[in-house]
C-alpha positions as CSV (number, residue, x, y, z in Angstrom):
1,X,3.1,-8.5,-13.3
2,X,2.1,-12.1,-14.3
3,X,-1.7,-12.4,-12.7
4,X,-1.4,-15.8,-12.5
5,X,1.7,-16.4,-10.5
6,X,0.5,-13.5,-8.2
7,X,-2.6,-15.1,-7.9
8,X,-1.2,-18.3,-6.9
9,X,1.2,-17.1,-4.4
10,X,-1.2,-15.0,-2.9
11,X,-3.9,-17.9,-2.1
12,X,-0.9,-20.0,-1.4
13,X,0.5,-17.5,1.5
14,X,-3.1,-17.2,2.8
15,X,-3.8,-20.9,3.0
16,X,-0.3,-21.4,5.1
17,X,-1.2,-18.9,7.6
18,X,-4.4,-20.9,8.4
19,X,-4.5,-23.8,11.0
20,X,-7.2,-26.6,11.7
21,X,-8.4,-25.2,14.9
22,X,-8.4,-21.8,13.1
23,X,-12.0,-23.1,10.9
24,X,-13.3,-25.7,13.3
25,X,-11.6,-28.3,11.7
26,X,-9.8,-31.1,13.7
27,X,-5.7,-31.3,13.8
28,X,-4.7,-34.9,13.2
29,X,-1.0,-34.5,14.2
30,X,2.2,-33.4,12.0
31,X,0.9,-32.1,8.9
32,X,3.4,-32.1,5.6
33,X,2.2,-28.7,4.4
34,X,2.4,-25.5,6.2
35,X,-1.2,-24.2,6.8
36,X,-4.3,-25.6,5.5
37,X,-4.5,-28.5,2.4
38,X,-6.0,-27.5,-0.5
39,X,-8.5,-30.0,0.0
40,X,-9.5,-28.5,2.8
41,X,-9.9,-25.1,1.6
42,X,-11.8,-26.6,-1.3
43,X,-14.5,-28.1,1.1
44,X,-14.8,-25.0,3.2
45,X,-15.5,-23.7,0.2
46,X,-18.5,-26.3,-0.8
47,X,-16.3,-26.3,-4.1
48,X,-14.7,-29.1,-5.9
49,X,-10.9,-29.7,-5.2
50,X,-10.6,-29.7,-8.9
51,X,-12.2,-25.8,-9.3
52,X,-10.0,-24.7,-6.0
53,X,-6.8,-26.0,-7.9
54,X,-7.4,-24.4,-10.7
55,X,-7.7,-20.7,-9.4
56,X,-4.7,-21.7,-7.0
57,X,-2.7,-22.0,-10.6
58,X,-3.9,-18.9,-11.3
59,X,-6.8,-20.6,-13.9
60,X,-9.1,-17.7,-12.8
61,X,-11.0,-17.1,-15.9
62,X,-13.5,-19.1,-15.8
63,X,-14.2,-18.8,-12.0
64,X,-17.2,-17.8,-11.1
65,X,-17.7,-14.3,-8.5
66,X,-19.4,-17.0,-6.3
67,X,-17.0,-19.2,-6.1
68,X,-14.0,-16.3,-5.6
69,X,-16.6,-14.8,-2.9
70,X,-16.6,-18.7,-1.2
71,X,-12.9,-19.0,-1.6
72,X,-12.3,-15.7,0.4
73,X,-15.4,-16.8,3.3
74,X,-12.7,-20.0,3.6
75,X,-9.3,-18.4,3.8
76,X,-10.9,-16.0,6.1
77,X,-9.9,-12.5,4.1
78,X,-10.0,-9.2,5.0
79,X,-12.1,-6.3,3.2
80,X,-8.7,-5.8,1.7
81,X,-7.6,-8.9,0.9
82,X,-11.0,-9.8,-1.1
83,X,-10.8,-6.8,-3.0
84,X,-7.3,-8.0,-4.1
85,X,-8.4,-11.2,-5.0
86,X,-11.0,-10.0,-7.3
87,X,-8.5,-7.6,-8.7
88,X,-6.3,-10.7,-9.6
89,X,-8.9,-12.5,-10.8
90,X,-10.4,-10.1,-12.7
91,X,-7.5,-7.8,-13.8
92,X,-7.9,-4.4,-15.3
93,X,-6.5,-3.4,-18.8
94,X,-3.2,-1.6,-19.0
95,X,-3.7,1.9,-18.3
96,X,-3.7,5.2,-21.0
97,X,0.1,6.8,-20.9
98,X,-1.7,10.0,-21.8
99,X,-4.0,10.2,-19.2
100,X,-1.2,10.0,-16.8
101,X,0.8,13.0,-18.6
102,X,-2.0,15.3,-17.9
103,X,-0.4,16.5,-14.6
104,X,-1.9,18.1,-11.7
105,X,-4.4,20.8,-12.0
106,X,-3.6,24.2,-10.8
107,X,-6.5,24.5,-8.4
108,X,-5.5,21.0,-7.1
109,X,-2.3,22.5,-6.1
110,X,-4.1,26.1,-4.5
111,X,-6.0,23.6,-2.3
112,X,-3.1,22.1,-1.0
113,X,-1.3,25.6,-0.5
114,X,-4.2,26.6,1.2
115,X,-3.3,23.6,4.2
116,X,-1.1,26.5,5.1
117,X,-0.3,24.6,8.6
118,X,-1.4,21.1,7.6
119,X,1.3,18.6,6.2
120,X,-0.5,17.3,2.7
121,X,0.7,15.6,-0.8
122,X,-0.5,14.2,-3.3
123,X,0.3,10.1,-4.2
124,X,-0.6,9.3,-7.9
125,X,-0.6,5.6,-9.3
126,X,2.5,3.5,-8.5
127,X,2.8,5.9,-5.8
128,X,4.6,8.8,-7.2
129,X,4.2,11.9,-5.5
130,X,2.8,14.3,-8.2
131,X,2.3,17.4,-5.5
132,X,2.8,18.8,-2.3
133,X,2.3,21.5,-0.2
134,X,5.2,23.8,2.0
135,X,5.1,22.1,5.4
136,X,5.1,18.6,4.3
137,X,8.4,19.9,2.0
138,X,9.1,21.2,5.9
139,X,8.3,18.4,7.9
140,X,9.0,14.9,4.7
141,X,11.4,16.1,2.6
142,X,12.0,18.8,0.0
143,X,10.1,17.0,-3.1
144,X,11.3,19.6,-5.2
145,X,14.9,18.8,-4.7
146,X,14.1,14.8,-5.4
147,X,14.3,14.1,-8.8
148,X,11.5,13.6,-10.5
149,X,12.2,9.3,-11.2
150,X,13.1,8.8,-7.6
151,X,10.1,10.9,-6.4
152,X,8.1,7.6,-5.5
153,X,6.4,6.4,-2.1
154,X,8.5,3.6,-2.5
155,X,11.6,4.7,-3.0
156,X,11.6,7.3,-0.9
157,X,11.3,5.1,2.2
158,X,13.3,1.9,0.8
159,X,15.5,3.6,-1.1
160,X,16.5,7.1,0.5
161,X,18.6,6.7,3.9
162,X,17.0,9.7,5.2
163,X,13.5,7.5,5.9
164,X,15.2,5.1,8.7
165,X,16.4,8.4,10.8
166,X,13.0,10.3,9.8
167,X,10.3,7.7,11.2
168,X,10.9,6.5,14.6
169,X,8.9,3.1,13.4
170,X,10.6,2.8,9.9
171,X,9.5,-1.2,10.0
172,X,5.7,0.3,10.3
173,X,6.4,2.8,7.6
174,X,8.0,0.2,5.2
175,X,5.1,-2.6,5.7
176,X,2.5,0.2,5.4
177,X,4.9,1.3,1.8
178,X,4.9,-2.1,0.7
179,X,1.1,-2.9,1.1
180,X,0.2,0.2,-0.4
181,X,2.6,-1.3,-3.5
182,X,0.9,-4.6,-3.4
183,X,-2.4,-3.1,-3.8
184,X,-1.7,-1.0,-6.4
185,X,-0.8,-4.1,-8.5
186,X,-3.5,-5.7,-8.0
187,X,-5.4,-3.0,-9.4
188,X,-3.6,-2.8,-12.2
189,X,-1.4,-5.9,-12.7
190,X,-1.0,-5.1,-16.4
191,X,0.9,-1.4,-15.8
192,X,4.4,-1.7,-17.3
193,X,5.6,1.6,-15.4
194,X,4.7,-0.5,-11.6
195,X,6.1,-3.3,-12.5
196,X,9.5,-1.4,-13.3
197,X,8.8,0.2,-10.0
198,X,8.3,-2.9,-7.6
199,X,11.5,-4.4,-9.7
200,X,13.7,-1.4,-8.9
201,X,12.6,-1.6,-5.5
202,X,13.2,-5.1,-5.1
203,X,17.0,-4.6,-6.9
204,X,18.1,-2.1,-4.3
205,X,16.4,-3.1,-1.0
206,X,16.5,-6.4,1.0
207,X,14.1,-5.1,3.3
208,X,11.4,-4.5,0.2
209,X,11.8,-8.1,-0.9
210,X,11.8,-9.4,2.3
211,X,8.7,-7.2,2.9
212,X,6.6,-7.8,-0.7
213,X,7.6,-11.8,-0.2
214,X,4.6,-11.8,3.0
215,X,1.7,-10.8,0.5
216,X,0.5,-7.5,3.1
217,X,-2.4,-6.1,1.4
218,X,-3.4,-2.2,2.5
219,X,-5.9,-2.4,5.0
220,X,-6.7,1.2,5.8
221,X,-7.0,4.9,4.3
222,X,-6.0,6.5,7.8
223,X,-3.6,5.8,10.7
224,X,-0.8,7.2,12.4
225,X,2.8,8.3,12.0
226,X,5.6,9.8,14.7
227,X,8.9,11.7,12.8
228,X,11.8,12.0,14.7
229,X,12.8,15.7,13.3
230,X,15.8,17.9,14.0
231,X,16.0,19.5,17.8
232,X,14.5,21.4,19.8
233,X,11.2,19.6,18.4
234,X,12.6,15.7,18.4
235,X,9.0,14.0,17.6
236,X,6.2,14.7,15.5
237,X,3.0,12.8,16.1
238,X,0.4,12.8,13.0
239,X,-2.7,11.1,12.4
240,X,-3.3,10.7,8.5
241,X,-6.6,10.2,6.0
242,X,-5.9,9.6,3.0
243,X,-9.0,11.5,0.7
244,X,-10.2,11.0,-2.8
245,X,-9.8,14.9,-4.3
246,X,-9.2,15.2,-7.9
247,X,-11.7,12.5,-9.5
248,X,-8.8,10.2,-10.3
249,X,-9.5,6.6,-8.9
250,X,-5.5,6.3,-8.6
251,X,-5.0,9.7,-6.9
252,X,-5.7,10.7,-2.9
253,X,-4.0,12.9,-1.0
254,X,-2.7,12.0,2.7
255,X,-2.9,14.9,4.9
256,X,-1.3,14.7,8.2
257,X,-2.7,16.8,11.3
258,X,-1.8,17.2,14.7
259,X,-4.3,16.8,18.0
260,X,-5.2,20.4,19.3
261,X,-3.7,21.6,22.0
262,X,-0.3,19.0,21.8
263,X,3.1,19.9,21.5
264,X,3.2,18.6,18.2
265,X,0.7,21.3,17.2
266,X,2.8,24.1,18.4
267,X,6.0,22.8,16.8
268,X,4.2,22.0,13.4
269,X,3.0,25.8,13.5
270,X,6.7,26.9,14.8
271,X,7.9,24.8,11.8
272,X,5.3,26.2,9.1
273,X,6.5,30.1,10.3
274,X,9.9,29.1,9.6
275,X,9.6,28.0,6.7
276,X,7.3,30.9,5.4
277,X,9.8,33.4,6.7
278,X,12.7,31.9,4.4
Protein backbone atom coordinates (compact mmCIF):
# COMPACT_ATOMS: atom_id res chain seq x y z
CA UNK A 1 0.00 0.00 0.00
CA UNK A 2 1.23 3.43 -0.96
CA UNK A 3 1.35 5.31 2.72
CA UNK A 4 1.00 8.36 1.24
CA UNK A 5 -2.08 8.12 -0.88
CA UNK A 6 -3.70 6.21 2.17
CA UNK A 7 -2.68 8.88 4.29
CA UNK A 8 -4.18 11.49 2.25
CA UNK A 9 -7.48 9.91 1.61
CA UNK A 10 -7.86 9.05 4.98
CA UNK A 11 -7.46 12.76 6.43
CA UNK A 12 -9.39 13.77 3.38
CA UNK A 13 -12.51 11.39 4.34
CA UNK A 14 -12.29 12.63 7.95
CA UNK A 15 -12.17 16.28 7.17
CA UNK A 16 -15.50 15.76 4.87
CA UNK A 17 -17.42 14.17 7.48
CA UNK A 18 -16.91 17.31 9.69
CA UNK A 19 -19.22 20.41 9.68
CA UNK A 20 -18.78 24.05 11.07
CA UNK A 21 -21.23 23.69 13.88
CA UNK A 22 -19.53 20.32 14.56
CA UNK A 23 -16.10 22.42 16.23
CA UNK A 24 -17.77 25.62 17.21
CA UNK A 25 -16.99 27.22 14.18
CA UNK A 26 -19.67 29.40 12.31
CA UNK A 27 -21.37 28.14 8.84
CA UNK A 28 -21.26 31.06 6.34
CA UNK A 29 -23.71 29.47 3.80
CA UNK A 30 -23.05 27.02 0.69
CA UNK A 31 -19.64 25.84 1.17
CA UNK A 32 -17.63 24.36 -2.27
CA UNK A 33 -16.05 21.51 -0.37
CA UNK A 34 -17.69 18.76 1.34
CA UNK A 35 -16.75 19.01 5.18
CA UNK A 36 -14.35 21.14 6.73
CA UNK A 37 -11.43 23.49 4.60
CA UNK A 38 -8.22 22.58 5.12
CA UNK A 39 -7.63 25.89 6.40
CA UNK A 40 -9.78 25.26 8.93
CA UNK A 41 -8.52 22.10 10.12
CA UNK A 42 -5.08 23.81 10.05
CA UNK A 43 -6.17 26.49 12.60
CA UNK A 44 -7.89 24.09 14.88
CA UNK A 45 -4.89 22.66 14.84
CA UNK A 46 -2.80 25.93 16.01
CA UNK A 47 -0.63 24.68 12.81
CA UNK A 48 0.34 26.42 9.75
CA UNK A 49 -1.92 25.74 6.55
CA UNK A 50 1.37 25.05 4.90
CA UNK A 51 2.39 21.96 7.67
CA UNK A 52 -1.53 20.68 7.42
CA UNK A 53 -1.09 20.44 3.52
CA UNK A 54 1.70 18.77 3.63
CA UNK A 55 0.69 15.64 5.77
CA UNK A 56 -2.71 15.84 3.79
CA UNK A 57 -0.23 14.91 0.64
CA UNK A 58 0.88 12.33 2.54
CA UNK A 59 4.51 14.53 3.37
CA UNK A 60 4.40 12.86 6.87
CA UNK A 61 7.98 12.57 7.45
CA UNK A 62 8.91 15.28 8.85
CA UNK A 63 5.71 15.83 10.97
CA UNK A 64 6.21 16.11 14.20
CA UNK A 65 4.12 13.45 17.03
CA UNK A 66 2.71 16.90 18.17
CA UNK A 67 1.49 18.11 15.39
CA UNK A 68 -0.15 14.48 14.26
CA UNK A 69 -1.51 14.41 18.04
CA UNK A 70 -3.07 18.22 17.09
CA UNK A 71 -4.30 17.07 13.80
CA UNK A 72 -6.29 14.16 15.28
CA UNK A 73 -7.70 16.73 18.59
CA UNK A 74 -9.05 18.73 15.21
CA UNK A 75 -10.66 16.09 13.05
CA UNK A 76 -12.11 14.81 16.21
CA UNK A 77 -10.66 10.84 15.97
CA UNK A 78 -11.32 8.02 17.69
CA UNK A 79 -8.85 5.83 19.92
CA UNK A 80 -8.84 3.92 16.60
CA UNK A 81 -8.60 6.31 14.20
CA UNK A 82 -5.39 8.00 15.94
CA UNK A 83 -3.72 4.89 16.22
CA UNK A 84 -4.12 4.63 12.37
CA UNK A 85 -2.86 7.77 11.76
CA UNK A 86 0.24 7.29 13.47
CA UNK A 87 0.51 4.00 11.83
CA UNK A 88 0.47 5.86 8.44
CA UNK A 89 2.53 8.34 9.45
CA UNK A 90 4.91 6.38 10.92
CA UNK A 91 4.83 3.04 8.92
CA UNK A 92 6.34 -0.16 10.08
CA UNK A 93 9.01 -2.20 7.87
CA UNK A 94 7.87 -5.01 5.80
CA UNK A 95 7.45 -7.90 7.83
CA UNK A 96 9.97 -11.43 8.05
CA UNK A 97 8.35 -14.27 5.55
CA UNK A 98 9.93 -16.63 7.94
CA UNK A 99 8.45 -15.68 10.95
CA UNK A 100 5.16 -16.06 9.42
CA UNK A 101 5.98 -19.87 8.27
CA UNK A 102 6.52 -20.88 11.72
CA UNK A 103 2.89 -22.05 12.08
CA UNK A 104 0.89 -22.59 15.11
CA UNK A 105 2.19 -24.18 18.13
CA UNK A 106 0.77 -27.46 19.27
CA UNK A 107 -0.18 -26.25 22.75
CA UNK A 108 -1.84 -23.24 20.97
CA UNK A 109 -4.09 -25.64 19.30
CA UNK A 110 -4.70 -27.99 22.84
CA UNK A 111 -5.95 -24.77 24.31
CA UNK A 112 -8.37 -24.16 21.73
CA UNK A 113 -9.54 -28.02 21.81
CA UNK A 114 -9.92 -27.65 25.29
CA UNK A 115 -13.02 -24.72 24.53
CA UNK A 116 -14.75 -28.02 24.11
CA UNK A 117 -18.29 -26.06 24.05
CA UNK A 118 -16.93 -22.57 23.19
CA UNK A 119 -16.79 -21.46 19.52
CA UNK A 120 -12.91 -20.15 19.10
CA UNK A 121 -10.21 -19.55 16.11
CA UNK A 122 -7.40 -18.22 15.68
CA UNK A 123 -7.00 -14.81 13.04
CA UNK A 124 -3.21 -14.29 12.03
CA UNK A 125 -2.00 -11.10 10.05
CA UNK A 126 -4.07 -10.17 6.95
CA UNK A 127 -6.54 -12.07 8.70
CA UNK A 128 -6.01 -15.59 7.80
CA UNK A 129 -7.39 -18.07 9.98
CA UNK A 130 -4.31 -20.23 11.05
CA UNK A 131 -6.56 -22.47 13.68
CA UNK A 132 -9.60 -23.42 15.05
CA UNK A 133 -11.34 -25.44 17.32
CA UNK A 134 -14.48 -28.30 16.62
CA UNK A 135 -17.59 -26.12 17.35
CA UNK A 136 -16.58 -23.14 15.52
CA UNK A 137 -15.80 -25.88 12.43
CA UNK A 138 -19.65 -26.70 13.82
CA UNK A 139 -21.17 -23.52 14.17
CA UNK A 140 -18.63 -21.07 10.99
CA UNK A 141 -17.66 -23.33 8.67
CA UNK A 142 -15.47 -26.38 8.19
CA UNK A 143 -11.92 -24.51 7.94
CA UNK A 144 -10.47 -27.63 7.15
CA UNK A 145 -12.35 -28.16 3.98
CA UNK A 146 -11.49 -24.31 2.82
CA UNK A 147 -8.41 -24.26 1.11
CA UNK A 148 -5.74 -23.04 2.57
CA UNK A 149 -5.46 -19.37 0.08
CA UNK A 150 -9.17 -18.71 0.44
CA UNK A 151 -8.99 -19.38 4.29
CA UNK A 152 -9.01 -15.55 5.04
CA UNK A 153 -11.46 -13.32 7.27
CA UNK A 154 -11.95 -11.58 4.25
CA UNK A 155 -12.74 -13.71 1.91
CA UNK A 156 -14.66 -15.83 3.76
CA UNK A 157 -17.40 -13.18 4.26
CA UNK A 158 -16.94 -11.22 0.80
CA UNK A 159 -16.10 -13.84 -1.01
CA UNK A 160 -17.89 -17.21 0.09
CA UNK A 161 -21.89 -17.04 -0.56
CA UNK A 162 -22.40 -19.08 2.48
CA UNK A 163 -21.61 -15.69 4.76
CA UNK A 164 -24.87 -13.59 3.52
CA UNK A 165 -27.30 -16.77 4.62
CA UNK A 166 -24.90 -17.45 7.78
CA UNK A 167 -25.11 -13.95 9.57
CA UNK A 168 -28.48 -12.46 9.89
CA UNK A 169 -26.58 -8.80 9.77
CA UNK A 170 -24.12 -9.74 6.90
CA UNK A 171 -23.79 -5.62 6.31
CA UNK A 172 -22.56 -5.54 10.20
CA UNK A 173 -20.35 -8.58 9.56
CA UNK A 174 -18.81 -7.09 6.27
CA UNK A 175 -18.11 -3.33 7.83
CA UNK A 176 -16.70 -5.01 11.01
CA UNK A 177 -14.44 -7.45 8.07
CA UNK A 178 -13.48 -4.50 6.35
CA UNK A 179 -12.29 -2.32 9.30
CA UNK A 180 -10.50 -5.13 10.71
CA UNK A 181 -8.64 -5.02 6.90
CA UNK A 182 -8.07 -1.37 7.10
CA UNK A 183 -6.36 -1.61 10.28
CA UNK A 184 -4.28 -4.26 9.56
CA UNK A 185 -2.80 -2.04 6.78
CA UNK A 186 -2.14 0.49 8.67
CA UNK A 187 0.00 -1.46 10.75
CA UNK A 188 1.79 -2.79 8.25
CA UNK A 189 1.27 -0.80 5.01
CA UNK A 190 4.54 -2.20 3.50
CA UNK A 191 3.26 -6.16 3.66
CA UNK A 192 3.21 -7.39 0.00
CA UNK A 193 1.00 -10.57 1.01
CA UNK A 194 -2.12 -7.79 2.43
CA UNK A 195 -1.91 -5.85 -0.20
CA UNK A 196 -2.53 -8.90 -2.68
CA UNK A 197 -5.23 -9.66 -0.16
CA UNK A 198 -7.27 -6.25 -0.05
CA UNK A 199 -6.71 -6.31 -4.07
CA UNK A 200 -8.26 -9.73 -4.49
CA UNK A 201 -10.96 -8.68 -2.34
CA UNK A 202 -11.64 -5.62 -4.07
CA UNK A 203 -11.53 -7.70 -7.69
CA UNK A 204 -14.26 -10.02 -6.68
CA UNK A 205 -16.65 -7.95 -4.33
CA UNK A 206 -18.55 -4.64 -4.96
CA UNK A 207 -19.65 -4.63 -1.62
CA UNK A 208 -15.74 -4.66 -0.29
CA UNK A 209 -14.90 -1.69 -2.48
CA UNK A 210 -17.78 -0.01 -1.72
CA UNK A 211 -17.05 -0.81 1.98
CA UNK A 212 -12.99 -0.09 2.13
CA UNK A 213 -13.84 3.30 -0.05
CA UNK A 214 -15.57 4.84 3.67
CA UNK A 215 -12.02 4.66 5.48
CA UNK A 216 -13.90 2.41 8.77
CA UNK A 217 -11.19 1.88 11.11
CA UNK A 218 -11.72 -1.15 13.91
CA UNK A 219 -12.99 0.30 16.87
CA UNK A 220 -13.35 -2.62 19.28
CA UNK A 221 -11.78 -6.17 20.41
CA UNK A 222 -15.33 -7.47 21.47
CA UNK A 223 -19.00 -7.22 20.35
CA UNK A 224 -21.70 -9.29 19.17
CA UNK A 225 -22.83 -11.63 16.43
CA UNK A 226 -26.36 -13.66 15.65
CA UNK A 227 -25.94 -16.80 12.91
CA UNK A 228 -28.84 -17.83 11.33
CA UNK A 229 -28.03 -21.82 11.40
CA UNK A 230 -29.79 -24.88 10.00
CA UNK A 231 -33.30 -25.86 11.94
CA UNK A 232 -34.51 -26.71 14.67
CA UNK A 233 -31.97 -24.12 16.19
CA UNK A 234 -32.57 -21.04 13.57
CA UNK A 235 -30.43 -18.31 15.55
CA UNK A 236 -27.27 -18.26 17.41
CA UNK A 237 -26.53 -15.29 19.58
CA UNK A 238 -22.70 -14.73 20.58
CA UNK A 239 -20.92 -12.22 22.25
CA UNK A 240 -17.12 -12.24 21.11
CA UNK A 241 -13.47 -10.94 22.74
CA UNK A 242 -10.99 -11.08 20.78
CA UNK A 243 -7.57 -12.00 23.23
CA UNK A 244 -3.98 -11.69 22.74
CA UNK A 245 -2.67 -15.65 23.31
CA UNK A 246 0.35 -16.74 21.53
CA UNK A 247 2.81 -13.52 22.03
CA UNK A 248 2.38 -12.56 18.38
CA UNK A 249 1.28 -8.84 18.06
CA UNK A 250 -0.67 -9.87 14.72
CA UNK A 251 -2.32 -12.99 16.27
CA UNK A 252 -5.68 -13.01 18.75
CA UNK A 253 -8.07 -15.42 18.97
CA UNK A 254 -12.03 -14.45 18.86
CA UNK A 255 -13.91 -16.75 21.10
CA UNK A 256 -17.56 -16.69 20.84
CA UNK A 257 -19.81 -17.58 23.99
CA UNK A 258 -23.27 -17.80 24.79
CA UNK A 259 -25.24 -16.01 27.89
CA UNK A 260 -26.07 -18.81 30.57
CA UNK A 261 -29.08 -20.07 30.85
CA UNK A 262 -30.38 -18.96 26.92
CA UNK A 263 -31.47 -21.02 24.35
CA UNK A 264 -28.44 -20.33 22.44
CA UNK A 265 -26.48 -22.09 25.21
CA UNK A 266 -28.40 -25.19 24.98
CA UNK A 267 -28.35 -25.48 21.18
CA UNK A 268 -24.45 -24.54 21.09
CA UNK A 269 -24.04 -27.57 23.58
CA UNK A 270 -26.68 -29.78 21.45
CA UNK A 271 -24.47 -28.70 18.48
CA UNK A 272 -20.96 -29.44 20.16
CA UNK A 273 -22.51 -33.34 21.14
CA UNK A 274 -23.25 -33.69 17.59
CA UNK A 275 -20.51 -33.00 16.31
CA UNK A 276 -18.31 -35.07 18.91
CA UNK A 277 -20.59 -38.04 18.23
CA UNK A 278 -19.66 -38.06 14.37
Amino acid sequence: MDTSDALRDFLISRRARLRPGDVGLPDHGVRRVSGLRREEIASLAAVSVEHYIRLERGQASRVSDAVLDAVADALRLSTGERRYLRSLARPAAAPDAGERAAGVRPSVQRVLDSMARTPAYLVGAGGAVLAWNRPAATVFTDFGQVPVAERTVGRLVFVDPYARRLYVDWEAKAREAVSYLRTETGKRPRDAALAREIAHLADHSADFRRLWSQQHVLETTHSTVVLRCAPPHERLEFSWEALQMTGDPDEVVLVYTAAPGTPTEAALRELCEASAAR
